[in-house]
PDB file of N, CA, C and O in Angstrom:
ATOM      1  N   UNK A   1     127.977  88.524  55.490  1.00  0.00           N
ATOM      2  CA  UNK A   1     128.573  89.429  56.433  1.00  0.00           C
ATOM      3  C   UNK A   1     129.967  88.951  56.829  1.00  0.00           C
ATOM      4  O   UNK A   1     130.971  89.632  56.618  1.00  0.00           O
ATOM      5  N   UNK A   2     129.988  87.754  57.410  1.00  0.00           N
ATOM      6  CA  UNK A   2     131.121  87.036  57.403  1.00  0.00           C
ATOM      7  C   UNK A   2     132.696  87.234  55.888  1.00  0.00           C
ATOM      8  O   UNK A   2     133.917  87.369  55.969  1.00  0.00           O
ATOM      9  N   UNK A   3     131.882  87.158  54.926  1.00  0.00           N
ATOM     10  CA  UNK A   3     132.850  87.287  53.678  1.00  0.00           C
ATOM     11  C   UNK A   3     133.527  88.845  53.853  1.00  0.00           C
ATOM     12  O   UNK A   3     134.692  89.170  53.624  1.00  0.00           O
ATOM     13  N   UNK A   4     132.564  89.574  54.266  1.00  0.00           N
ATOM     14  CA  UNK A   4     133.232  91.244  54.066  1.00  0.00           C
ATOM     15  C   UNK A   4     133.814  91.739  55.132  1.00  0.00           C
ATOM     16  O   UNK A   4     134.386  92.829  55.119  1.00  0.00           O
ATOM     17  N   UNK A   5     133.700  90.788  56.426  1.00  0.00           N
ATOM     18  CA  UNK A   5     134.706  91.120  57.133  1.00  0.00           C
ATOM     19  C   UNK A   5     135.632  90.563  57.133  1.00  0.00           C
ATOM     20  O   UNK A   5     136.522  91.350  57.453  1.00  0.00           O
ATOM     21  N   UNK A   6     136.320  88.863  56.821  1.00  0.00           N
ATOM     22  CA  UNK A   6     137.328  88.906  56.238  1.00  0.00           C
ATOM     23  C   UNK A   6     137.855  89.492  55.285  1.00  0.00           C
ATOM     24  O   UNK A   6     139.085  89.495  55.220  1.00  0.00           O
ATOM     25  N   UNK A   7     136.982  90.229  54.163  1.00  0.00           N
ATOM     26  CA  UNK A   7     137.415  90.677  52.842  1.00  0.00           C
ATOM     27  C   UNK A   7     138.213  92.365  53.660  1.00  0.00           C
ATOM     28  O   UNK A   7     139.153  92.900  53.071  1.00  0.00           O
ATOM     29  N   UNK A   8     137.728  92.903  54.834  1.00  0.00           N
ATOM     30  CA  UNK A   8     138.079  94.193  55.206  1.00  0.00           C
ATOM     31  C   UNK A   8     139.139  93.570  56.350  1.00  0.00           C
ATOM     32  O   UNK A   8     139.140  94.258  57.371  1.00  0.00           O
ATOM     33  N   UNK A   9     139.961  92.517  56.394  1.00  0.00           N
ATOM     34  CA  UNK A   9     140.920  91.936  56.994  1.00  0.00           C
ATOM     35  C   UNK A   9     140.790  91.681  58.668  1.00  0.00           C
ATOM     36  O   UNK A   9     141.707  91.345  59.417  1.00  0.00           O
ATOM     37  N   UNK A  10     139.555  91.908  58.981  1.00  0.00           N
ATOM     38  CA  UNK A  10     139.335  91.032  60.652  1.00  0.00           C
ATOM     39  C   UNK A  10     140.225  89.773  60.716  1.00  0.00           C
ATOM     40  O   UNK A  10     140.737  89.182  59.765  1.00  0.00           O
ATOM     41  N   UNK A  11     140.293  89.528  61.834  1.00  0.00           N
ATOM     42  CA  UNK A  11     141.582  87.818  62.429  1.00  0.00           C
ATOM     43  C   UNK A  11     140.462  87.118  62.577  1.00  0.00           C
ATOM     44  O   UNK A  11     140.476  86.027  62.007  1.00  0.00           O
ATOM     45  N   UNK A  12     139.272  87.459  63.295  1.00  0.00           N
ATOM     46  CA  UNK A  12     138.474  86.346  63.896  1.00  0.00           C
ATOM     47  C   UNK A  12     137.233  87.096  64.121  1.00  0.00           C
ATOM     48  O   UNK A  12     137.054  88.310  64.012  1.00  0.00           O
ATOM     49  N   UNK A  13     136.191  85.934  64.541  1.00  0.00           N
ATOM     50  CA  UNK A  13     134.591  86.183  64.674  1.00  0.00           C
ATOM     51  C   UNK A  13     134.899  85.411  65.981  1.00  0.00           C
ATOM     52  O   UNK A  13     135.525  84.356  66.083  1.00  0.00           O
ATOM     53  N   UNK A  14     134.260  86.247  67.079  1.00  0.00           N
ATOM     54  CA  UNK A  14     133.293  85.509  68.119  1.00  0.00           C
ATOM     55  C   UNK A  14     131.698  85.016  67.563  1.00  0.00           C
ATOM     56  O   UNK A  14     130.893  85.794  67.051  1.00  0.00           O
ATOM     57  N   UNK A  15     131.488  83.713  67.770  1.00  0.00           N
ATOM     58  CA  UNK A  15     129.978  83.093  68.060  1.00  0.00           C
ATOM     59  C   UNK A  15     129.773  82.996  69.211  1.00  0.00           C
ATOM     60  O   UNK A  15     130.690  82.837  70.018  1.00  0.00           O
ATOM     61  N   UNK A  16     128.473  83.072  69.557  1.00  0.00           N
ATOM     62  CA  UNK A  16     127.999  82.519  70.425  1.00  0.00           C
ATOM     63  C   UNK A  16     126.114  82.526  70.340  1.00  0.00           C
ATOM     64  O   UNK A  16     125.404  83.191  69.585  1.00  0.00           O
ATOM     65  N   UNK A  17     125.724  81.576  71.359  1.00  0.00           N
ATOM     66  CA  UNK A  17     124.422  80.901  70.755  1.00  0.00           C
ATOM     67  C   UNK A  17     123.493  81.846  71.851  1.00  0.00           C
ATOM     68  O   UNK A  17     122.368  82.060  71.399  1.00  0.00           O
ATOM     69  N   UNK A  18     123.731  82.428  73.148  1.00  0.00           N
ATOM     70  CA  UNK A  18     122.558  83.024  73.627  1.00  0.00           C
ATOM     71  C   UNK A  18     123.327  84.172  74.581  1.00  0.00           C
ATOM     72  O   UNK A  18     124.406  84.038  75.157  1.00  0.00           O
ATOM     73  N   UNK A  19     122.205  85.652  74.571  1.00  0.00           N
ATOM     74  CA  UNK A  19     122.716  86.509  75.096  1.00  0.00           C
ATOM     75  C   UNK A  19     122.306  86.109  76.862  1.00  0.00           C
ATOM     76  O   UNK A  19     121.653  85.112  77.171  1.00  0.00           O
ATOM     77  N   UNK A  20     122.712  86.867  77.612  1.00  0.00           N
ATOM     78  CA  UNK A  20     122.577  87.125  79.010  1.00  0.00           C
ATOM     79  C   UNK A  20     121.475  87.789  79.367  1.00  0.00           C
ATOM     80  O   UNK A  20     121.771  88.965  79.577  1.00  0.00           O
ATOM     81  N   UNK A  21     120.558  87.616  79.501  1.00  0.00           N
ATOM     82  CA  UNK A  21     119.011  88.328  79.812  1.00  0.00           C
ATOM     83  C   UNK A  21     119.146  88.184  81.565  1.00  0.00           C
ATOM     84  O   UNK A  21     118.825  87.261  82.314  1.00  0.00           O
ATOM     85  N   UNK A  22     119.599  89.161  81.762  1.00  0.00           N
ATOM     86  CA  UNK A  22     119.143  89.378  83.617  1.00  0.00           C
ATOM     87  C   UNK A  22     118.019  89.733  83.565  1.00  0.00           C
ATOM     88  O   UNK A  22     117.554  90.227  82.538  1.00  0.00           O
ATOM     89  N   UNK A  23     117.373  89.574  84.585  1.00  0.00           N
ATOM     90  CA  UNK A  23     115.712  89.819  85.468  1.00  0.00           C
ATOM     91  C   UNK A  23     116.520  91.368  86.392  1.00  0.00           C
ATOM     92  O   UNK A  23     117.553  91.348  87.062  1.00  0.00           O
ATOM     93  N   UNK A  24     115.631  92.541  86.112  1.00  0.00           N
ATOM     94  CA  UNK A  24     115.460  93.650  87.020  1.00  0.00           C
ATOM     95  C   UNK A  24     114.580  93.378  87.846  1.00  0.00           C
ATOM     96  O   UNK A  24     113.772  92.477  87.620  1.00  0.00           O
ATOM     97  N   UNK A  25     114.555  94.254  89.204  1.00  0.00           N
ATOM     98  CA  UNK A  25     113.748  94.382  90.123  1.00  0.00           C
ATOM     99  C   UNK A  25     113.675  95.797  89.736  1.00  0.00           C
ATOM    100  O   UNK A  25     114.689  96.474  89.906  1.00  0.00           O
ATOM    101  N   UNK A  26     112.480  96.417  89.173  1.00  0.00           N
ATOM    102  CA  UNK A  26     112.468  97.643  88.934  1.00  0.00           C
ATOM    103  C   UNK A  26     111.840  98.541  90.057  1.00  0.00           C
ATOM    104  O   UNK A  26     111.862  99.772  90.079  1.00  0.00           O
ATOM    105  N   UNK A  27     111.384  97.865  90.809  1.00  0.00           N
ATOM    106  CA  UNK A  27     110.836  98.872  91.999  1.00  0.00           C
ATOM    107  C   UNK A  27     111.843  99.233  92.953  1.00  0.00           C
ATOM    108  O   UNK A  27     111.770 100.163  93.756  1.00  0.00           O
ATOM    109  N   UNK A  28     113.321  97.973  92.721  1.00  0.00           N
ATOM    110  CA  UNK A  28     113.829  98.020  93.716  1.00  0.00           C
ATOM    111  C   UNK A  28     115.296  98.701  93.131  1.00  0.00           C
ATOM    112  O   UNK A  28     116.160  99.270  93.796  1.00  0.00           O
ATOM    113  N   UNK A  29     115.273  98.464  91.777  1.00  0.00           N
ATOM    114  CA  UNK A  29     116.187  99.512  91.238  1.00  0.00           C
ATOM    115  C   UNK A  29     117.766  97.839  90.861  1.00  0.00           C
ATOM    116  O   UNK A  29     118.975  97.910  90.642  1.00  0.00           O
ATOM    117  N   UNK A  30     117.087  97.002  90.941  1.00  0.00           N
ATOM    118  CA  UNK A  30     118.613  96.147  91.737  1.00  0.00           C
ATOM    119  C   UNK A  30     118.153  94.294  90.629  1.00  0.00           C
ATOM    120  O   UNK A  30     117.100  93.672  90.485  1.00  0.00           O
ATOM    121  N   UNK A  31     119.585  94.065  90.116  1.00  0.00           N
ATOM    122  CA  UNK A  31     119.635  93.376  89.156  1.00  0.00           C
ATOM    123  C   UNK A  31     119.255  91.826  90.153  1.00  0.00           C
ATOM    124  O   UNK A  31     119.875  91.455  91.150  1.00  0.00           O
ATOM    125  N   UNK A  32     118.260  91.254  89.610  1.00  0.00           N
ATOM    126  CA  UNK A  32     117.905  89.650  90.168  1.00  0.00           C
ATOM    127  C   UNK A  32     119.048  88.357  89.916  1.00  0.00           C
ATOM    128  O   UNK A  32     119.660  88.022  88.902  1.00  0.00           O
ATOM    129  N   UNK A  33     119.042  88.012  90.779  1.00  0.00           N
ATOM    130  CA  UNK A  33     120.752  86.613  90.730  1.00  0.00           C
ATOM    131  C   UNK A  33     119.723  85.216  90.046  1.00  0.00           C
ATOM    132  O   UNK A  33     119.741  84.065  90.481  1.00  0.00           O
ATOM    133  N   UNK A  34     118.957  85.683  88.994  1.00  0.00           N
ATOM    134  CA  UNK A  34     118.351  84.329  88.376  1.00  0.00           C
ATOM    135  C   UNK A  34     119.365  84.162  87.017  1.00  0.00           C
ATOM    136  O   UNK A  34     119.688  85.156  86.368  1.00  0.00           O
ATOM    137  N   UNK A  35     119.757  83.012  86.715  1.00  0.00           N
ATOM    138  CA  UNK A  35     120.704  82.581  85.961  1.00  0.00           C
ATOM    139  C   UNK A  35     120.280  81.612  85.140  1.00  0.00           C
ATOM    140  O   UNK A  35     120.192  80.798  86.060  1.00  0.00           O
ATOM    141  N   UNK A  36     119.962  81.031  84.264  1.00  0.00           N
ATOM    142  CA  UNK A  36     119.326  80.135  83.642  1.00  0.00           C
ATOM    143  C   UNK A  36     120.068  79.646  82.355  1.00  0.00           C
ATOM    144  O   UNK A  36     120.195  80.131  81.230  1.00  0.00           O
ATOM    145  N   UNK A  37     120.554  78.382  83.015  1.00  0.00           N
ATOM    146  CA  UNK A  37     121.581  78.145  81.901  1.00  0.00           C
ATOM    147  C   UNK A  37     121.658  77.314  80.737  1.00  0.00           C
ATOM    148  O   UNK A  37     120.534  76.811  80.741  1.00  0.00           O
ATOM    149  N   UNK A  38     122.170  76.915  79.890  1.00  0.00           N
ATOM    150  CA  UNK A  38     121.759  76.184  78.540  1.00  0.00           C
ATOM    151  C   UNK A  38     121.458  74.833  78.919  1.00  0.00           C
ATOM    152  O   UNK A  38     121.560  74.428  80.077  1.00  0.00           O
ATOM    153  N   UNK A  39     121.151  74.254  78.112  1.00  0.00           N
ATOM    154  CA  UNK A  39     120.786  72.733  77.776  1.00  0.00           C
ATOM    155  C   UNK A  39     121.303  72.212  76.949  1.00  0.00           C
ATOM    156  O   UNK A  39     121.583  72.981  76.029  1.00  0.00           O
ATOM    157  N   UNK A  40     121.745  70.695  76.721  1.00  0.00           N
ATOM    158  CA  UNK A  40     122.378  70.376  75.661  1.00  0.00           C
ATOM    159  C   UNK A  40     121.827  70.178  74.857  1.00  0.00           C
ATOM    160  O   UNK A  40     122.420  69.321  74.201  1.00  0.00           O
ATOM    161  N   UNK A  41     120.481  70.599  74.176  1.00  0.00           N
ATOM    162  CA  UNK A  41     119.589  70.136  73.139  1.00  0.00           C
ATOM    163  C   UNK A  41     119.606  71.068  72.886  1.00  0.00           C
ATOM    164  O   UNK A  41     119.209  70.992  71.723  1.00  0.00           O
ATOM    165  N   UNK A  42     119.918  72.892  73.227  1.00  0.00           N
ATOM    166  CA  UNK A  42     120.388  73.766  72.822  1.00  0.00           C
ATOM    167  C   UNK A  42     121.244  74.153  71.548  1.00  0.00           C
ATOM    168  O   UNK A  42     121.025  74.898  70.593  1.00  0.00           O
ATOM    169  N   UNK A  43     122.389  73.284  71.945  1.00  0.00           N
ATOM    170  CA  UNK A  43     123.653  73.073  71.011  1.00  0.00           C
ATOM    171  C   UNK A  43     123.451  72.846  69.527  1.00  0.00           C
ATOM    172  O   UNK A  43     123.923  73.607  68.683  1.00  0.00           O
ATOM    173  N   UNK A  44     122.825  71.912  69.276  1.00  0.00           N
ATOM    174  CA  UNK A  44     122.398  71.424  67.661  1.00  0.00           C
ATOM    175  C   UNK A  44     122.436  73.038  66.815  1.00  0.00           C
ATOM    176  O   UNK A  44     123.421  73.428  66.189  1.00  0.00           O
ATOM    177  N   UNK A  45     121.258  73.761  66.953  1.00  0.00           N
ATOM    178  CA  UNK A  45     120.847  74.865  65.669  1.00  0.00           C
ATOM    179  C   UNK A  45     122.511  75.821  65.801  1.00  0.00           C
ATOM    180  O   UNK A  45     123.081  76.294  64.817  1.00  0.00           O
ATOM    181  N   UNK A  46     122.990  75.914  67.131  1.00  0.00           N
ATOM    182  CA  UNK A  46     124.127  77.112  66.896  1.00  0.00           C
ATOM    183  C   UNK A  46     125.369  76.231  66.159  1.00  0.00           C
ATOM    184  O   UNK A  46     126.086  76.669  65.260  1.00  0.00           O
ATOM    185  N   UNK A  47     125.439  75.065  66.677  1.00  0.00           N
ATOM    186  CA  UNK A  47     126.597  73.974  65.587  1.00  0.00           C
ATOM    187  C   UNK A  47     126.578  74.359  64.229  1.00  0.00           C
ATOM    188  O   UNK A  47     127.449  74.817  63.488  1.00  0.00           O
ATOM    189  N   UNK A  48     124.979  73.970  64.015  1.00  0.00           N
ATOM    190  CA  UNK A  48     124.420  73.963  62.730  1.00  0.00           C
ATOM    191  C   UNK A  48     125.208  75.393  61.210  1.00  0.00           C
ATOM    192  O   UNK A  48     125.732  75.352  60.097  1.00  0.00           O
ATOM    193  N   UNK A  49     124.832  76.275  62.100  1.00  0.00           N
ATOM    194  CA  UNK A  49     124.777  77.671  61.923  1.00  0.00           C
ATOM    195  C   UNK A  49     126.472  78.036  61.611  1.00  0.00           C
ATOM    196  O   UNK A  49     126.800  78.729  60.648  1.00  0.00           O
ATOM    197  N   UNK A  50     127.485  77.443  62.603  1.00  0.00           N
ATOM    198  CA  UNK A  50     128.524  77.656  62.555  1.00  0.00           C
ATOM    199  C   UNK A  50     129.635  76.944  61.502  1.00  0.00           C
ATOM    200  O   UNK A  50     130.735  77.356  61.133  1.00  0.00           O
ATOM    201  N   UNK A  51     128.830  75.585  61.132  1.00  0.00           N
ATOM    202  CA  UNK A  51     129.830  74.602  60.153  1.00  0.00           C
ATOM    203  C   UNK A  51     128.487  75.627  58.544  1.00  0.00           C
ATOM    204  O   UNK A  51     128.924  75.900  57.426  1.00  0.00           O
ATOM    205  N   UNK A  52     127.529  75.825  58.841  1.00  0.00           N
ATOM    206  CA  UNK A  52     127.339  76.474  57.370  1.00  0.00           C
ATOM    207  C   UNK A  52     128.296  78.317  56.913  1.00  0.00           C
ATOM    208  O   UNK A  52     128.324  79.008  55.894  1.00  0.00           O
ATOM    209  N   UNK A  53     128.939  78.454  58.347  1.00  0.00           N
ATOM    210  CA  UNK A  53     129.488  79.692  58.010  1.00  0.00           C
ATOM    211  C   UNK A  53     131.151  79.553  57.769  1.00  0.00           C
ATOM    212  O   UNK A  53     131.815  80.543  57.462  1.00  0.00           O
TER     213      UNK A  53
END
């Protein structure tokens, strides 16, 4: 995927290793302030992923 979008002349790729999963309060209609953030033992597989691309 990477090859054919340089091959169709893109500048650059954003990576990144995890999306943003907010918590709803669905009864209450109203987005939860829980935040849960990475770990550094995280890091390894998205490194990994990025020096094979």
């Amino acid at each position: 995927m990477s090859k054919r979008l340089c091959d169709a002349g893109v500048d650059g790729l954003v990576l990144f290793n995890r999306f943003y999963q907010p918590d709803f309060e669905i009864s209450e209609l109203r987005v939860l302030p829980n935040l849960d953030l990475s770990v550094p033992a995280e890091i390894r597989p998205p490194l990994l992923w990025i020096a094979v691309l």
